[in-house]
C-alpha positions as CSV (number, residue, x, y, z in Angstrom):
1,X,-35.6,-10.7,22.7
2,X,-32.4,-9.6,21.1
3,X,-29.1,-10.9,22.0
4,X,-25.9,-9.2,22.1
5,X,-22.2,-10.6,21.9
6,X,-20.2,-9.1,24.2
7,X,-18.0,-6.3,22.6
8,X,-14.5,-5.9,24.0
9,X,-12.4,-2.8,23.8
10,X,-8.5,-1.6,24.0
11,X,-7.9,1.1,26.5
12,X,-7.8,3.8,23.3
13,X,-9.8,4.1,20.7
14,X,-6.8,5.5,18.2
15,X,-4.9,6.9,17.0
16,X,-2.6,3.9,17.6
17,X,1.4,3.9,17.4
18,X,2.7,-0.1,17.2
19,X,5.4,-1.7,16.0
20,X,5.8,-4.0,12.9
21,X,8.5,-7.2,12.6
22,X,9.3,-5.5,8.7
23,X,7.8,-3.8,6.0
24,X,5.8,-6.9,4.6
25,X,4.6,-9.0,7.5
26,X,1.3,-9.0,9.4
27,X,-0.3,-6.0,10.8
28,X,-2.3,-6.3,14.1
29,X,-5.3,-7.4,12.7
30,X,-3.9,-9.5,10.0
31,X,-2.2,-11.5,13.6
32,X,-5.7,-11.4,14.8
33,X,-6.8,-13.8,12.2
34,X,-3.8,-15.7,12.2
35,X,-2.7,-14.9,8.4
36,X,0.4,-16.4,7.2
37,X,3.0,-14.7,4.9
38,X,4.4,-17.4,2.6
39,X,5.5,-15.4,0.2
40,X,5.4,-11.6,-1.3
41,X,8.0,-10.9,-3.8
42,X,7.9,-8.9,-7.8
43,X,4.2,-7.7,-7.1
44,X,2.8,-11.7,-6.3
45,X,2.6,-12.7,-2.9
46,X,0.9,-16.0,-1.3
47,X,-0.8,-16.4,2.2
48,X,-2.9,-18.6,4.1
49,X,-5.2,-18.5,7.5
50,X,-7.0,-21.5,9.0
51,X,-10.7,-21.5,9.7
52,X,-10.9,-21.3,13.5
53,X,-14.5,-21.3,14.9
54,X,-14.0,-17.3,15.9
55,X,-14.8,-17.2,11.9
56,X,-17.2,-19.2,11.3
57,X,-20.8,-17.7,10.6
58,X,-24.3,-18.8,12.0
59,X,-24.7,-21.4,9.5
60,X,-20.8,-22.9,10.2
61,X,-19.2,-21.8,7.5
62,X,-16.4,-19.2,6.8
63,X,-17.8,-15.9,7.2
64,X,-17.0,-14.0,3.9
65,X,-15.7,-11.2,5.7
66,X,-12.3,-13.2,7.0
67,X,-12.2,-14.6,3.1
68,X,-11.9,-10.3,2.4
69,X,-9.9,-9.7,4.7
70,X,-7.1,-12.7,3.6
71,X,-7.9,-11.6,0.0
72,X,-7.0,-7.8,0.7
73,X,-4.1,-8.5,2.4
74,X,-3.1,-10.3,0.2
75,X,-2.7,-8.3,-2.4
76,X,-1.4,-5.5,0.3
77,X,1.6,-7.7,0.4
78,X,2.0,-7.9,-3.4
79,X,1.5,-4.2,-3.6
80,X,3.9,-3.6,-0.7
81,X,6.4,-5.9,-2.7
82,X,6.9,-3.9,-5.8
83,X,6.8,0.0,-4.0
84,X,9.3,2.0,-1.4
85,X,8.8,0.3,1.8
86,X,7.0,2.5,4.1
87,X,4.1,4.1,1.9
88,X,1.1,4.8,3.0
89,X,-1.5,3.5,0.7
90,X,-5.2,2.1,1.3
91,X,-7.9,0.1,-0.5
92,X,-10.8,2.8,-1.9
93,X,-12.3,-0.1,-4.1
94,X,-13.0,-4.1,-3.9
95,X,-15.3,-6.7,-5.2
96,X,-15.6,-10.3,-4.1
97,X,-17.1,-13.0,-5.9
98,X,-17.8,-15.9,-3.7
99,X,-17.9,-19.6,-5.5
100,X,-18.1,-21.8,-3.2
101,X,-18.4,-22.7,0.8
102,X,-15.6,-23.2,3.1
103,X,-16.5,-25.7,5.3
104,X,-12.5,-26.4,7.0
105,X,-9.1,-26.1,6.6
106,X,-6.6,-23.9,5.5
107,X,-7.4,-21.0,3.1
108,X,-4.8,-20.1,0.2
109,X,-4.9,-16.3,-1.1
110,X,-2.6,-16.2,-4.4
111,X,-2.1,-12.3,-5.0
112,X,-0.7,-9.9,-7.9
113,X,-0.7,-6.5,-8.8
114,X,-2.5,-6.1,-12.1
115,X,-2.2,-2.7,-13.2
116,X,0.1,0.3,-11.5
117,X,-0.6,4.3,-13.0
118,X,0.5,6.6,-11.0
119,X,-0.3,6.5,-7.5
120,X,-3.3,3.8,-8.6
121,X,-2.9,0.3,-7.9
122,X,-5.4,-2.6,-9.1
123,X,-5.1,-6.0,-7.7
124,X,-6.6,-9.2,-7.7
125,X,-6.9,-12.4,-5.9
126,X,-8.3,-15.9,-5.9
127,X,-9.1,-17.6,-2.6
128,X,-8.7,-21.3,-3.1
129,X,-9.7,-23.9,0.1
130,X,-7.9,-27.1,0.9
131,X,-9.0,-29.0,-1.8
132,X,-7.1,-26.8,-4.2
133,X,-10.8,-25.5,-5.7
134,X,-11.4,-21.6,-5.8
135,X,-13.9,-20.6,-3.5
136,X,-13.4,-16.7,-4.1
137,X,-12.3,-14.3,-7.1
138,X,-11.3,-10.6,-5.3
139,X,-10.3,-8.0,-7.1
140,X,-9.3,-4.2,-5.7
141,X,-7.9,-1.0,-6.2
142,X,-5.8,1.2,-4.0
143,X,-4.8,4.5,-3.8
144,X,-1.1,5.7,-2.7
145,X,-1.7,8.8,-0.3
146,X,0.1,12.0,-1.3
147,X,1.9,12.0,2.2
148,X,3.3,9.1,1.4
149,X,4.9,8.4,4.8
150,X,3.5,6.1,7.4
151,X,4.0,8.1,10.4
152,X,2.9,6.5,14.3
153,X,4.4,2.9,13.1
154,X,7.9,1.4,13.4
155,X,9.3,-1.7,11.8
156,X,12.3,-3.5,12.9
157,X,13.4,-3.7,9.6
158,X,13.3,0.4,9.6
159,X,10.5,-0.4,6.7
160,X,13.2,-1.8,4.0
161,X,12.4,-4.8,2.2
């Protein structure tokens, strides 16, 4: 017998218009997961997000997936740091490396752009847990889109840094 979890849905399926506190804060999802913005300046940015049960996997640790997540963010943030606020830009490559479990705590992503060619972008991040030991190596690359313009999202800051 197969069991389901319960799946719930937003009135619309997309596309979605929202609104944004600035250029380099947390996107809906981002809030979902409770990532924290500590810092995001000259193409390095540092974040965090706590390991709430709603991320744990069957065996009780972090599911890797939430460890992605904080890790491509952060390096959206370092990305979004060093280029005109407002681009629209995506990930079209990543790799993780996982090291070690995370069992608790708070999560650290530390972030930098490590290459930049035209509208290319590679970045990379390491994951480290409470204990200050790296529990995963991320690396990515993303792609600015030719349109450059975000268009259906607003940001209090009008998008400026």
């Amino acid at each position: 017998m197969s069991k389901t979890a319960k799946v719930t849905t937003s009135p619309s399926t997309g596309p979605h218009q929202f609104h944004m506190e600035a250029w380099i804060s947390c996107a809906p999802f981002e809030r979902l997961l409770n990532i924290n913005i500590l810092e995001a300046a000259e193409g390095h940015a540092l974040l965090t997000m706590p390991f709430f049960i709603d991320y744990a996997q069957g065996g009780g640790l972090m599911r890797g997936g939430a460890l992605v997540s904080l890790a491509d963010t952060a390096v959206v943030m370092a990305i979004k740091s060093i280029i005109p606020p407002q681009s629209h830009f995506a990930t079209i490559a990543l790799e993780a490396k996982y090291l070690l479990p995370v069992k608790k705590g708070i999560v650290t992503a530390e972030a930098r752009v490590v290459h930049r060619k035209g509208r290319i972008l590679k970045g990379q991040a390491t994951i480290h847990g409470e204990d200050k030991r790296a529990v995963m190596e991320f690396s990515s690359t993303f792609k600015i889109a030719a349109d450059t313009r975000i268009k259906g999202i607003t940001f209090a800051d009008n998008g400026t840094q």
